[in-house]
C-alpha positions in Angstrom: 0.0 0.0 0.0 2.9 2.5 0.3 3.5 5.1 -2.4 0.2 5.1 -3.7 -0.8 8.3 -1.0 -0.8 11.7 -3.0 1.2 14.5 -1.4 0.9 18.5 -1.3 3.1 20.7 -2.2 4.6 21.2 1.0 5.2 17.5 1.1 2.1 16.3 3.2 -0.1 13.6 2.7 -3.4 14.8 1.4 -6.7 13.9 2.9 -8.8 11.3 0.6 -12.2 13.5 0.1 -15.1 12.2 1.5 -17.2 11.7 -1.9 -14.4 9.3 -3.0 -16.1 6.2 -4.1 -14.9 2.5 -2.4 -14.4 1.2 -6.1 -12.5 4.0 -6.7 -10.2 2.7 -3.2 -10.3 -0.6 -3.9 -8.7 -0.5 -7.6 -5.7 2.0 -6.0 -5.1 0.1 -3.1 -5.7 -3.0 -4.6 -7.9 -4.5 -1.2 -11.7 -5.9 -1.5 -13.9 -4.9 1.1 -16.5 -7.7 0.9 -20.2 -7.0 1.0 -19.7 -3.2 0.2 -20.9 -1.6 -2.7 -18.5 0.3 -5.2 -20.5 3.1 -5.6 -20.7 4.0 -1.4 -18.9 7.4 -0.5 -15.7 7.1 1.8 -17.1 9.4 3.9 -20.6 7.0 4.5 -18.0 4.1 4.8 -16.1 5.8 7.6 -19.4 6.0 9.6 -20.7 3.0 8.8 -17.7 1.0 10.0 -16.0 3.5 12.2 -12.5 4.0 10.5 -10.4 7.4 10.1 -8.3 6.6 7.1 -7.9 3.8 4.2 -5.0 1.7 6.5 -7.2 1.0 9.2 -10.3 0.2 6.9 -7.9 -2.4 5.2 -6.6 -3.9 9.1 -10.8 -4.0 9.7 -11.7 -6.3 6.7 -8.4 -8.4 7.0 -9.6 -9.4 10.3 
């Protein structure tokens, strides 16, 4: 999964917007989450399964 976080121009990681779509997740960090549909919002799917960022969505659904 490393390398594939964009950075700002001041060389910080950039936030991933909360209308991102899951499919849009899954194909750049190459990870299934089962029973989720491609079209939800990262921002829903944050609520839904109570995760701040894409590294601990991906610990969650490797359980």
């Amino acid at each position: 999964m490393s390398g594939h976080a964009q950075r700002n121009l001041d060389g910080s990681l950039r936030k991933i917007r909360s209308d991102t779509k899951i499919g849009t997740l899954e194909k750049r960090y190459d990870v299934e989450f089962p029973d989720v549909r491609k079209d939800m919002e990262w921002g829903t799917f944050k609520e839904k399964f109570g995760v701040s960022s894409v590294k601990k969505a991906v610990e969650k659904f490797a359980e």
